[in-house]
RODO-297853 format. One record per atom (N, C-alpha, C): x, y, z. Coordinates in steps of 0.2 Angstrom, whole numbers, padded with zeros to 4 digits, always signed. Example, Ala and Ser with C-alpha at 12.3 -4.5 7.8 and 13.67 -1.06 7.14 Angstrom:
<atoms>
+0066-0028+0039 +0062-0022+0039 +0066-0016+0039 +0064-0011+0035 +0068-0005+0036 +0064+0000+0039 
</atoms>
This chain:
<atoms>
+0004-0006+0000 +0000+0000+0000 +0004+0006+0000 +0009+0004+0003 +0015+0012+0002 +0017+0012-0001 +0018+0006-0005 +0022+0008-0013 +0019+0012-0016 +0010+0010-0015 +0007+0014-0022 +0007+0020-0019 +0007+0023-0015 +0005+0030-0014 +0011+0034-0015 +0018+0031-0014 +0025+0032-0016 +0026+0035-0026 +0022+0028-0027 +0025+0028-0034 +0017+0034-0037 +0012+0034-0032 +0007+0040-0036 +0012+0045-0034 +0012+0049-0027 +0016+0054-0027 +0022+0056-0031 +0023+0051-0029 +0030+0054-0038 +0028+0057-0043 +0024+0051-0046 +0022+0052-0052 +0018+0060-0054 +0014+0060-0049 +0011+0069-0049 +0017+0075-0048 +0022+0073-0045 +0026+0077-0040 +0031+0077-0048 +0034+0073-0052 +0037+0074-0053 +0036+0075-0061 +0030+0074-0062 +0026+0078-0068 +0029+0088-0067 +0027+0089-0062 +0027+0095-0062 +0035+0097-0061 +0038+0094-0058 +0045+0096-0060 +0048+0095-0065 +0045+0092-0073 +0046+0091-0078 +0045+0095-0081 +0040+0099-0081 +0036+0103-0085 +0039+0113-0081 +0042+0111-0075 +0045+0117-0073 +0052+0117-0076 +0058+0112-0076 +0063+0112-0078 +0064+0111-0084 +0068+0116-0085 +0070+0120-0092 +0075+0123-0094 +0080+0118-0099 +0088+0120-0103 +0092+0117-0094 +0098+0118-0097 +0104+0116-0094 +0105+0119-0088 +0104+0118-0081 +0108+0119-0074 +0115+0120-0075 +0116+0125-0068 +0124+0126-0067 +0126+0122-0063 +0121+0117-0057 +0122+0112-0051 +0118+0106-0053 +0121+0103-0050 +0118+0096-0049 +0113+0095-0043 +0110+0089-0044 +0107+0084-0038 +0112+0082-0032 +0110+0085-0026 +0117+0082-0022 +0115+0077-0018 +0116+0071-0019 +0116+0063-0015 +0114+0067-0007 +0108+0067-0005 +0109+0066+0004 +0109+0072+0006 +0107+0076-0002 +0105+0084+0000 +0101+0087-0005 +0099+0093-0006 +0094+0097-0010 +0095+0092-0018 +0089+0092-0022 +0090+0090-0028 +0089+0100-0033 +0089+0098-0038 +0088+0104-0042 +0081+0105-0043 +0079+0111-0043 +0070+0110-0044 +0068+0107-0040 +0067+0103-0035 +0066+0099-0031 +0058+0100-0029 +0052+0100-0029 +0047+0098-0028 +0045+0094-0023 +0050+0088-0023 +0046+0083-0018 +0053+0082-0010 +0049+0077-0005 +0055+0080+0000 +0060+0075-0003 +0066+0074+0001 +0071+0072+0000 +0069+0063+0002 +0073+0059-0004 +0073+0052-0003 +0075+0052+0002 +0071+0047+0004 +0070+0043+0015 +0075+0040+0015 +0079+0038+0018 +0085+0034+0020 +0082+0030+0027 +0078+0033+0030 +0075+0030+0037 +0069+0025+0036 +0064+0021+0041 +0059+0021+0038 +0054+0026+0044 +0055+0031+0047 +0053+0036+0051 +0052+0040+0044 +0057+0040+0040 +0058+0046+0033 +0053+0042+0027 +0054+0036+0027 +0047+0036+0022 +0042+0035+0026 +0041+0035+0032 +0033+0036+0034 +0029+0044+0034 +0035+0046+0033 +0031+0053+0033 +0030+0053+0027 +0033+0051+0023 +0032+0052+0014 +0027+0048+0012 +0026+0043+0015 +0019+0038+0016 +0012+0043+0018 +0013+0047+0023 +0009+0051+0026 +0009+0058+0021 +0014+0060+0019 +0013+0066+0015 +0007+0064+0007 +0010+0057+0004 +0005+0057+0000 -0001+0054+0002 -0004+0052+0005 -0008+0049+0007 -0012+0056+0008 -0009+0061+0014 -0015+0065+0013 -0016+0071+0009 -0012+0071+0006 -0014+0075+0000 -0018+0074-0004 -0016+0064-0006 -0022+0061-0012 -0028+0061-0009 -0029+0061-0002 -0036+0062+0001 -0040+0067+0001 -0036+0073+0004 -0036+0082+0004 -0041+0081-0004 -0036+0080-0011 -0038+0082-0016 -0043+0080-0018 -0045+0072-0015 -0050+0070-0019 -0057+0072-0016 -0056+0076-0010 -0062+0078-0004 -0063+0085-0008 -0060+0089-0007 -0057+0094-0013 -0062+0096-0018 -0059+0089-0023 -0064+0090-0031 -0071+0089-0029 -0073+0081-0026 -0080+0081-0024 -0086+0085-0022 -0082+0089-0016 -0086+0096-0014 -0086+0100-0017 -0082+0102-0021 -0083+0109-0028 -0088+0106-0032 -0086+0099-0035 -0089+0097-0039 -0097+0098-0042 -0099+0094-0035 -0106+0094-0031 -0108+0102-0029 -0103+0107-0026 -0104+0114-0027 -0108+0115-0035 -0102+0119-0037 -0101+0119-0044 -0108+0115-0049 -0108+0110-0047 -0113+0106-0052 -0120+0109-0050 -0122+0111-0044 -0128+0113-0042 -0129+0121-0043 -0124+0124-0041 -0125+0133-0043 -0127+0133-0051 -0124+0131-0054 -0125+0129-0063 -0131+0125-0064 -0131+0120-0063 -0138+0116-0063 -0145+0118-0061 -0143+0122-0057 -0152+0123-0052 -0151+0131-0050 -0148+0136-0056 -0148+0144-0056 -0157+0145-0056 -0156+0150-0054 -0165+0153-0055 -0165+0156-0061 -0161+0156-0066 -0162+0158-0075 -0165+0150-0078 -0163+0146-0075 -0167+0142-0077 -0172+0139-0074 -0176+0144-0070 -0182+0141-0069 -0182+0136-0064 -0178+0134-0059 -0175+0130-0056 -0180+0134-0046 -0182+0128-0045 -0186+0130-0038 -0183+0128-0032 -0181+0131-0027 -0180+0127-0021 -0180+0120-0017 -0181+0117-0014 -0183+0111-0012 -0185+0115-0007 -0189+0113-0004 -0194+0112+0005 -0193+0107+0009 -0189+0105+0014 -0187+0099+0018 -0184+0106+0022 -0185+0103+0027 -0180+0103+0033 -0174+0100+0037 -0176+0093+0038 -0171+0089+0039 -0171+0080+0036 -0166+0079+0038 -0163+0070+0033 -0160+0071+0038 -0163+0065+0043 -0159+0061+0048 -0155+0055+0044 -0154+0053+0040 -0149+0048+0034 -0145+0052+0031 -0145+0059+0030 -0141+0064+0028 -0137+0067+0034 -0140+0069+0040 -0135+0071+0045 -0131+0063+0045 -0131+0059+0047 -0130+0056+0050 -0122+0053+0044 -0125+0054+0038 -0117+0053+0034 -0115+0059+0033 -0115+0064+0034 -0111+0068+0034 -0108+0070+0042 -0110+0066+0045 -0106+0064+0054 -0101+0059+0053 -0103+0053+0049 -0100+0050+0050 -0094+0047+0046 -0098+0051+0038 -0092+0049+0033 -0085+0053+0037 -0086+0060+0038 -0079+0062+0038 -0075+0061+0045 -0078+0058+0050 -0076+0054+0057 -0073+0050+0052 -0075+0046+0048 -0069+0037+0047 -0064+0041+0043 -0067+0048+0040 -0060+0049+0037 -0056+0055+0040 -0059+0054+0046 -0051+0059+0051 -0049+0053+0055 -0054+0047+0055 -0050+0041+0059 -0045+0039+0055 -0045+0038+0048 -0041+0034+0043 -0036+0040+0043 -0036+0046+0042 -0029+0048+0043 -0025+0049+0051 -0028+0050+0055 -0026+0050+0063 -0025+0043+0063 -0025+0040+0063 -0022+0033+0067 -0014+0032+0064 -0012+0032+0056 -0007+0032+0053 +0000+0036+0057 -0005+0044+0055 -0001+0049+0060 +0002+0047+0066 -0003+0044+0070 -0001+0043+0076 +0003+0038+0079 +0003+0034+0074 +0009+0030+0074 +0015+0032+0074 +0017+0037+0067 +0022+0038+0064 +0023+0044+0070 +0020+0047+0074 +0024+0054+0080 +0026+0049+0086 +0021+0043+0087 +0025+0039+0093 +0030+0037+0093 +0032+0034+0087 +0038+0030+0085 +0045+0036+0083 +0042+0038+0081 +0047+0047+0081 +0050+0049+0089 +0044+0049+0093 +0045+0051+0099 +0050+0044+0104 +0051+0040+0103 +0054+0034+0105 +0060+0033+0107 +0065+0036+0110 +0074+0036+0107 +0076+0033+0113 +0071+0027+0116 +0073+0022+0121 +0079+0017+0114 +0083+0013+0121 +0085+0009+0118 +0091+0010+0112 +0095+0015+0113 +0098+0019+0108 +0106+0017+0107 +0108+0015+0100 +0116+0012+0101 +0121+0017+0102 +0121+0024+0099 +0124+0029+0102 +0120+0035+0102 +0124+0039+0107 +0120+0043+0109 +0127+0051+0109 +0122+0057+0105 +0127+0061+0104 +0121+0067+0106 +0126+0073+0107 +0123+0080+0111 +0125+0082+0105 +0122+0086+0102 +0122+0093+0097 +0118+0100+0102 +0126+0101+0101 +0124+0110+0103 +0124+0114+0098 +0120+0119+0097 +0119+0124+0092 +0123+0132+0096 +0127+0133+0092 +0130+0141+0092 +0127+0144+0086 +0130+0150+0088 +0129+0154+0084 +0138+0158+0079 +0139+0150+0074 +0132+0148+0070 +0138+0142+0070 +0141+0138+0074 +0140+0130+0072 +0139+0127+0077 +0139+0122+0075 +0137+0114+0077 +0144+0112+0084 +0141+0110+0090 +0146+0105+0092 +0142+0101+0094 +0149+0094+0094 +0145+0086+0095 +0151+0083+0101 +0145+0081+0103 +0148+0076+0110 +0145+0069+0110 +0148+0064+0109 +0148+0057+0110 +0147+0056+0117 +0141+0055+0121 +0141+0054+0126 +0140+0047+0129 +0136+0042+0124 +0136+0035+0125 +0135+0030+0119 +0141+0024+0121 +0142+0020+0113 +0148+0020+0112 +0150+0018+0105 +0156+0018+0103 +0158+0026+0102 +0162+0027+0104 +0166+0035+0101 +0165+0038+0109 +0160+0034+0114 +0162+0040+0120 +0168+0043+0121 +0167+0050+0123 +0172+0053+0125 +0173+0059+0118 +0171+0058+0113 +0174+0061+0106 +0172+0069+0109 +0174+0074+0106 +0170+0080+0105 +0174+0084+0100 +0170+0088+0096 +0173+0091+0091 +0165+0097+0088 +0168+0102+0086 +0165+0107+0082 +0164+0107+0075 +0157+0107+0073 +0156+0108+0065 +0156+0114+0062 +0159+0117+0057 +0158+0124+0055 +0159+0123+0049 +0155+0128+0046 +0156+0128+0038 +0162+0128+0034 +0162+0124+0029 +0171+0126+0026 +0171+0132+0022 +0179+0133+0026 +0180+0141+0026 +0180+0143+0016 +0183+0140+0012 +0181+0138+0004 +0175+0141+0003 +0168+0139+0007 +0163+0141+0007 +0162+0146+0009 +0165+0149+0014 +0163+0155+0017 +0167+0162+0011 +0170+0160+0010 +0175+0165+0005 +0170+0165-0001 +0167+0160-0005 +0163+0160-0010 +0157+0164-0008 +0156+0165-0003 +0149+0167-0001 +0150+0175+0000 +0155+0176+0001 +0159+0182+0005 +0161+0186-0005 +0163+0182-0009 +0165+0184-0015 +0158+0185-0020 +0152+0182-0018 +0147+0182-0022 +0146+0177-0028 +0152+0171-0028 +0155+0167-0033 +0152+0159-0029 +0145+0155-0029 +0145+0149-0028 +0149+0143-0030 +0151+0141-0025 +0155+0133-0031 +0152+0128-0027 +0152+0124-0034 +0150+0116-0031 +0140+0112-0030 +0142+0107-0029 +0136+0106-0029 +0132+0106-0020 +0136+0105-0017 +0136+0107-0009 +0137+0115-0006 +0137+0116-0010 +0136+0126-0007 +0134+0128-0001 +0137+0128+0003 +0136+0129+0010 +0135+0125+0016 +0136+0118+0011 +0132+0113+0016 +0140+0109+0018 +0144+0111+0015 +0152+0107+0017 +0154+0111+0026 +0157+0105+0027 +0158+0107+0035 +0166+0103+0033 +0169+0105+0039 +0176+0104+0042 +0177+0098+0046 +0172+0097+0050 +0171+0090+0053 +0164+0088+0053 +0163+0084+0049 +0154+0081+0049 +0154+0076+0053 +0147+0076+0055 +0144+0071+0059 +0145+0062+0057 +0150+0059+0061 +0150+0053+0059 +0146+0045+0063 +0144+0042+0060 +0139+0038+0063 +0139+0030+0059 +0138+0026+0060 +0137+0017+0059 +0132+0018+0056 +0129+0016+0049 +0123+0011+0047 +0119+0006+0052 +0113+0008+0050 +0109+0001+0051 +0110+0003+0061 +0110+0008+0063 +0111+0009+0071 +0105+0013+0073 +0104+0013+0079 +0099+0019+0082 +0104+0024+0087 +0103+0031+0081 +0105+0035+0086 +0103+0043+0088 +0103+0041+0095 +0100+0047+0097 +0102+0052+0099 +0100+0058+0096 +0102+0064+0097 +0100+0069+0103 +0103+0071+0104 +0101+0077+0110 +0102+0084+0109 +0100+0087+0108 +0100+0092+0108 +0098+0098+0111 +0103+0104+0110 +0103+0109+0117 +0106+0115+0113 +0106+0121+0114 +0109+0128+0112 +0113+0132+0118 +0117+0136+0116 +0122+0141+0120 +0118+0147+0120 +0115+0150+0114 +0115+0155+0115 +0106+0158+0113 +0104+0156+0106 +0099+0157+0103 +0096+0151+0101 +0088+0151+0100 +0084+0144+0098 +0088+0142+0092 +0091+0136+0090 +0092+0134+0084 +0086+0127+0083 +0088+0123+0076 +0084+0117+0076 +0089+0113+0070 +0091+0107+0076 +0095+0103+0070 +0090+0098+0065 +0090+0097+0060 +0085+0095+0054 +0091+0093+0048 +0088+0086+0048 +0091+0081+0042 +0086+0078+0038 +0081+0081+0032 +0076+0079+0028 +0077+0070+0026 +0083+0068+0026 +0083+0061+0023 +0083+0058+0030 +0083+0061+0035 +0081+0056+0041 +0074+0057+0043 +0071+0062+0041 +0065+0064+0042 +0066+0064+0051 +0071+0071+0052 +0071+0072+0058 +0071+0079+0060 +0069+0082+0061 +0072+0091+0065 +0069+0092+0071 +0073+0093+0075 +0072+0096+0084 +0075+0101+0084 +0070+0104+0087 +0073+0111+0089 +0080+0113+0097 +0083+0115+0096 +0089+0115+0101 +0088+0122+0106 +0086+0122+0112 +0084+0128+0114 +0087+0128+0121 +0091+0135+0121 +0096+0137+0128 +0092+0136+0136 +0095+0131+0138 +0092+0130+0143 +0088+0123+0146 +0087+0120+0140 +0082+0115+0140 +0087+0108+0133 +0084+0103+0136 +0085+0096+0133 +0081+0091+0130 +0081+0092+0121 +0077+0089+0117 +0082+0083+0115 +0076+0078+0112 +0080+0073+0111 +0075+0070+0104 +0082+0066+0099 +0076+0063+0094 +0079+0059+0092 +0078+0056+0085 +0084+0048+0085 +0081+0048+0077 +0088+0043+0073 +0087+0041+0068 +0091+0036+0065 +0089+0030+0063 +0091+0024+0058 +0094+0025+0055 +0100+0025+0050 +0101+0026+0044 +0102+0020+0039 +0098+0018+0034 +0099+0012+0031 +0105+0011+0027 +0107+0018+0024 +0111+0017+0020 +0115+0021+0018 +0123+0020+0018 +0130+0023+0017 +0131+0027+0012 +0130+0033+0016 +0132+0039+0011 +0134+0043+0017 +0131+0050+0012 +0134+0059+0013 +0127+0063+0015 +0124+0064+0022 +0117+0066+0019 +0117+0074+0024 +0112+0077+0021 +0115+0087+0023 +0108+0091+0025 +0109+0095+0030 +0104+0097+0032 +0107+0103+0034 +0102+0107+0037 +0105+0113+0042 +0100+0116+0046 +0102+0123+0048 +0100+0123+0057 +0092+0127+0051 +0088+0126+0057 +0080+0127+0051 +0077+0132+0058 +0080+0135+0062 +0076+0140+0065 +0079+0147+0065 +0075+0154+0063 +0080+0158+0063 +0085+0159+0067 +0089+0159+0068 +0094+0161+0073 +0098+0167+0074 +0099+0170+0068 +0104+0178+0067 +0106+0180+0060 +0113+0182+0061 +0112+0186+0053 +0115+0178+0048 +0120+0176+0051 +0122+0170+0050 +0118+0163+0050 +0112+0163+0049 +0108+0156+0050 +0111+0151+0044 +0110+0157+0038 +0111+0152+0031 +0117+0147+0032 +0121+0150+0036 +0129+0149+0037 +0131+0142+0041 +0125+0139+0044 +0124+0134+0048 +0124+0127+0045 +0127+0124+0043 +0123+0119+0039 +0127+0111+0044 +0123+0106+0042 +0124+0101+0045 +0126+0096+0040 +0131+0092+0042 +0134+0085+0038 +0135+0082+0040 +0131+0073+0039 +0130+0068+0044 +0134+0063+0039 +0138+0060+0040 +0141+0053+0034 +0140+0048+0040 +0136+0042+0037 +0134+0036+0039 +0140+0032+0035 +0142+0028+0042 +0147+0023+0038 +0147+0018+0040 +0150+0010+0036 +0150+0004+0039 +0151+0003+0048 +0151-0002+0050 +0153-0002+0057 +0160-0002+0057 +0163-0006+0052 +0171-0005+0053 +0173+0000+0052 +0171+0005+0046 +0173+0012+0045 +0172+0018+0050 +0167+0014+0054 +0166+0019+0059 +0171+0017+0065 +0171+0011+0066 +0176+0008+0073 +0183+0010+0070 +0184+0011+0064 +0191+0015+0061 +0190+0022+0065 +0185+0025+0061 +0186+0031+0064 +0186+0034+0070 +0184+0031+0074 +0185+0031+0082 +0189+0031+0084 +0193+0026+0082 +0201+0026+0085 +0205+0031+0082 +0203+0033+0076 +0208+0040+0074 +0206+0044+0077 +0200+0045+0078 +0199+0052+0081 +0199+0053+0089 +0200+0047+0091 +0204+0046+0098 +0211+0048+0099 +0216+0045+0094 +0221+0046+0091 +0223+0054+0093 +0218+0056+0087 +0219+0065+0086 +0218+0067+0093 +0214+0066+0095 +0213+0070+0101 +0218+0069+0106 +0221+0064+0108 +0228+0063+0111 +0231+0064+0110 +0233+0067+0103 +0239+0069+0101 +0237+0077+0102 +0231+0080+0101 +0232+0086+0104 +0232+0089+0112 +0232+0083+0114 +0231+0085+0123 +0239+0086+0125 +0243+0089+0124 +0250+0093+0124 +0250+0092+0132 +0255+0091+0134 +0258+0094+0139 +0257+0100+0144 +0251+0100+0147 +0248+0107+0150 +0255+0111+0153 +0259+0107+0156 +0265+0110+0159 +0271+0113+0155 +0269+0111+0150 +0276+0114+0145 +0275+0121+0143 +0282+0124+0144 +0283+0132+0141 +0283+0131+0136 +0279+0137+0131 +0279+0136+0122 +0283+0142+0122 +0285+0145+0117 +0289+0151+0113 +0285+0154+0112 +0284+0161+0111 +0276+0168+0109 +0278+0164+0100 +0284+0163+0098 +0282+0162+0089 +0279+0153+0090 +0279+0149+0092 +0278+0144+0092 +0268+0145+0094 +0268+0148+0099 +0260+0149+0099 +0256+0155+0096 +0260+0158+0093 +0257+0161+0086 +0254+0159+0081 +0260+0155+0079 +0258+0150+0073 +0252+0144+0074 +0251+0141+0080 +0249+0137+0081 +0239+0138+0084 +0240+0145+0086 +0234+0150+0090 +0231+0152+0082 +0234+0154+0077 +0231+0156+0071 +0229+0153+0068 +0231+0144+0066 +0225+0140+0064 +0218+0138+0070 +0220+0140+0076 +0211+0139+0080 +0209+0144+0079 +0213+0151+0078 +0209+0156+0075 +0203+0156+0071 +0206+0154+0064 +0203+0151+0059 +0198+0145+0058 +0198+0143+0062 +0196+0137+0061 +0189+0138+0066 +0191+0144+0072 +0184+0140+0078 +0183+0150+0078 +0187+0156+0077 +0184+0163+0077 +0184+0166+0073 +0185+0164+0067 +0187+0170+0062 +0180+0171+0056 +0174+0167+0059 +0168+0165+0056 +0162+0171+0059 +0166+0173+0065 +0162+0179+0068 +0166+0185+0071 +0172+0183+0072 +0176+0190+0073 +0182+0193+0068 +0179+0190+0061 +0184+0189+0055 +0190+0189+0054 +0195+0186+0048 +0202+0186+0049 +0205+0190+0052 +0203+0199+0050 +0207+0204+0051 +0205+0208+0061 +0199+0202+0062 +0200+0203+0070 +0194+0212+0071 +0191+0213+0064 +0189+0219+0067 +0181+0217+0067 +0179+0211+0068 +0172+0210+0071 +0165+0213+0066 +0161+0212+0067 +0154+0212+0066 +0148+0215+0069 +0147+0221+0066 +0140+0222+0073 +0138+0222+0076 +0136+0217+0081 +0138+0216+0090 +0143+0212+0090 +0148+0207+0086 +0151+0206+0089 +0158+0212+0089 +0160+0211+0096 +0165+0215+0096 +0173+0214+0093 +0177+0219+0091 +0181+0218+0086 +0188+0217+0094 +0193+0211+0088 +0197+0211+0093 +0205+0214+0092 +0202+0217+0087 +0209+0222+0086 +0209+0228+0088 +0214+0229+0093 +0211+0237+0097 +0208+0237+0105 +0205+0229+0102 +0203+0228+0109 +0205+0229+0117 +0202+0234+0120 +0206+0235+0128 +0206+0229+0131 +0202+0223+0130 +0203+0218+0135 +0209+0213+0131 +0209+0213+0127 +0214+0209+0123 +0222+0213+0125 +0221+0218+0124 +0227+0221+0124 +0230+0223+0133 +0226+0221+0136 +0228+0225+0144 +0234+0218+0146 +0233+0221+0152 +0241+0218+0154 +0236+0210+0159 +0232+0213+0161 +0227+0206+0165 +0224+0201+0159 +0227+0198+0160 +0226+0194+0156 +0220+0189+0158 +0218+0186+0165 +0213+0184+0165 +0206+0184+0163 +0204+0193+0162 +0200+0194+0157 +0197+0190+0153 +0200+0190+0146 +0202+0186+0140 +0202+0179+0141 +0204+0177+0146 +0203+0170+0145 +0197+0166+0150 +0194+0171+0156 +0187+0171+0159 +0184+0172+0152 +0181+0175+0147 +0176+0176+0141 +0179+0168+0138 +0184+0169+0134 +0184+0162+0129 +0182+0156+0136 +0183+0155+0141 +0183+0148+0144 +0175+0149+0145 +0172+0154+0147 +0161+0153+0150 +0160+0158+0145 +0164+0161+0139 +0159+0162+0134 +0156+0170+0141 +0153+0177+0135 +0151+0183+0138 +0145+0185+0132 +0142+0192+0137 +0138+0195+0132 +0130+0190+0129 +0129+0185+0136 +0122+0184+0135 +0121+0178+0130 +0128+0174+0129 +0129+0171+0123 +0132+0172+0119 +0130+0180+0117 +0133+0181+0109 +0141+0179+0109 +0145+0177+0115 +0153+0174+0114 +0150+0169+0118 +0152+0163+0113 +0150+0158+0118 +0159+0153+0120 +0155+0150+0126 +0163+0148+0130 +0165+0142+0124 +0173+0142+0124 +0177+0136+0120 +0180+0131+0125 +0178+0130+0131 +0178+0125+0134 +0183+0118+0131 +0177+0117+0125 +0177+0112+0123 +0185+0109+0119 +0190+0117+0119 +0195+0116+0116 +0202+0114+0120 +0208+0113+0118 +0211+0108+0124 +0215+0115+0125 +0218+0116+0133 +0221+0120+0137 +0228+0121+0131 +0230+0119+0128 +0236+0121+0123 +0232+0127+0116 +0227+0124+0115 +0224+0126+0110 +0220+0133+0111 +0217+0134+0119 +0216+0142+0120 +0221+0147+0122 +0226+0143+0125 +0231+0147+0126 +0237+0151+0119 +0235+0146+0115 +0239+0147+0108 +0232+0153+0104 +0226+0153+0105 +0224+0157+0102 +0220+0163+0105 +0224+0163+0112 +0224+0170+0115 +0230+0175+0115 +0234+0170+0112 +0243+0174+0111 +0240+0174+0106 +0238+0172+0099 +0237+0175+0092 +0233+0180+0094 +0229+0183+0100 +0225+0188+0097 +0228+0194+0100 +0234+0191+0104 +0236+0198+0109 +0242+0198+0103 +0243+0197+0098 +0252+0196+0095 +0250+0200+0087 +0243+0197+0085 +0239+0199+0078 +0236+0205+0077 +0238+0206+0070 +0235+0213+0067 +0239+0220+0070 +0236+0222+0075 +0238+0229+0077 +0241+0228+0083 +0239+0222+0087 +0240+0221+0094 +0248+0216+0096 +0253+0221+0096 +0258+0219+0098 +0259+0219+0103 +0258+0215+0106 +0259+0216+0115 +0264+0213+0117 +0267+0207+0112 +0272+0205+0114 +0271+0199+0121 +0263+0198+0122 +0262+0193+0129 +0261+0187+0127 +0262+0183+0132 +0262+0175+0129 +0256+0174+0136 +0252+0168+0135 +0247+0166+0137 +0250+0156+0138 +0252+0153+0145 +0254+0148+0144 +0248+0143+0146 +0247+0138+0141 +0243+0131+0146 +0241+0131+0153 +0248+0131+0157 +0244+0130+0164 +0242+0135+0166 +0243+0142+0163 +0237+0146+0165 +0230+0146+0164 +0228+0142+0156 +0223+0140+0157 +0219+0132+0161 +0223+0129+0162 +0221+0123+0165 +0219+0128+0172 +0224+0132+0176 +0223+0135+0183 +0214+0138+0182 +0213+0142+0178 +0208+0148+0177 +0204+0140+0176 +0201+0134+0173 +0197+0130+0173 +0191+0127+0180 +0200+0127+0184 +0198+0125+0191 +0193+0130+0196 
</atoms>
């Protein structure tokens, strides 16, 4: 039965995208994200994601067919029975055989759509029983992911748009069939698994949404949503944040790669790997040019999306070239805001980054652009201010 509503919906659905699409495209259809012209939702990978598509045509072919028959029967009677044609009233009052189907037909037909629905919101609602279990927090405007239970515990890391793409956006020149949706570290997860998501915000409402999971929750400051999804099948699949959130919403985007179990049990231990390798030596003295170099790639990578390369910031946020707190001789300042984040969220804390890496890109912002200060910001200072 859900084949045929599948393959009727198509078949209307993608009539009209023929008859819209016209001459040669500059992009493609992207596997696991937007198609071209796109009229219908995005192929399901889940079966939560074809139930809704089950449920989408279903009530449309209902809607419509409820739709023509009332007009129909409208229409047919204003024209049929006009007073230019000599046409007379009827005299009745009531049909107890007539109320009684017009009570009852449309009850079986909000029972015949309510019950499916109601299946498909509980089953949605469910994310008992979950093989990994990951936090998605919403900033303003990436992503961070923590593996809290399952294979990869322990993991944490930041998604943000590729910088590639920010410069194309920034030039007014698109590239690629992924325009916007390419990230630095996408979300990675095992086939054929249940996994549930959590989600929460720092700053402002966001809502993480992956159409081929037939998923989106809203992520909101202070509060702990949760939702979950299957993936049947090994690909590359793209969403983004879908609640307004600032001038930057566009710039949010989400990338999930579903991978075998081995290629995911591979990429746990590299990314365990990686992360031990960056957990440096909180005790070591570094050099001001060694954590230059090293503070300017997390520059880049985790602040230059909102307080841009050249450090002079964006309408509330504030620029860090010039800045008195960056430049003053107290130093703790500067690294109280980067570790709890200030300003009501709009700077939200980097915690999540290792005691080498905010130290190295507190010395890039006291050493870069105009700010020669010539001060060096060491590790166990920040491990100290943690405590």
């Amino acid at each position: 039965m859900k084949a045929l509503w599948h393959k009727v919906g198509q078949a209307g659905l993608g009539l009209c995208a023929a008859l819209a699409t016209t001459g040669a495209l500059a992009v493609n259809d992207l596997p696991g994200g937007p198609a071209v012209r796109q009229v219908n939702m995005h192929p399901p990978v889940t079966r939560i994601a074809d139930e809704q598509q089950f449920l989408h045509n279903m009530m449309l072919w209902i809607c419509g067919v409820i739709f023509v028959v009332v007009f129909s029967v409208m229409f047919y009677s204003i024209i049929k029975h006009r007073k230019s044609k000599g046409a007379k009233p009827a005299n009745f009052h009531e049909s107890v055989k007539v109320e009684i189907a017009w009570t009852v037909v449309p009850f079986l037909i909000v029972i015949g759509m309510a019950l499916p629905a109601t299946k498909a919101v509980v089953a949605m609602k469910d994310t008992t029983n979950a093989d990994l279990t990951i936090k998605a927090t919403g900033y303003q405007w990436k992503w961070g992911y923590d593996y809290l239970k399952g294979e990869g515990e322990g993991i944490s890391f930041v998604s943000t748009l590729d910088a590639t793409h920010r410069e194309a956006s920034d030039a007014g020149k698109p590239v690629g069939d992924d325009y916007l949706l390419k990230v630095d570290n996408p979300l990675v997860v095992p086939v054929d698994k249940k996994i549930r998501i959590v989600t929460t915000a720092n700053d402002v409402i966001h809502a993480w949404m992956v159409p081929a999971f037939g998923v989106k929750q809203d992520a909101i400051p202070g509060f702990v949503r949760d939702t979950w999804f299957r993936a049947e099948k090994v690909g590359d699949y793209y969403g983004q944040c879908a609640e307004l959130c600032g001038k930057e919403h566009a710039y949010m985007p989400i990338h999930v790669k579903v991978v075998s179990q081995e290629d995911y049990a591979k990429w746990v231990e590299a990314k365990k790997k990686e992360i031990a390798a960056r957990a440096d030596d909180p005790n070591k003295v570094w050099q001001l040019d060694e954590l230059v170099a090293r503070g300017e790639k997390v520059y880049a990578a985790n602040c230059a999306a909102c307080h841009k390369a050249d450090g002079t910031g964006a309408g509330p946020i504030k620029p860090l070239a010039g800045s008195p707190v960056v430049l003053s001789d107290d130093k703790s300042k500067q690294i109280e805001i980067v570790l709890h984040g200030s300003a009501g969220g709009a700077m939200p804390p980097w915690k999540q980054l290792s005691d080498t890496e905010l130290a190295a890109v507190i010395t890039y912002t006291k050493n870069a652009w105009s700010n020669k200060t010539g001060q060096i910001v060491q590790p166990a200072e920040i491990v100290a201010a943690r405590k």
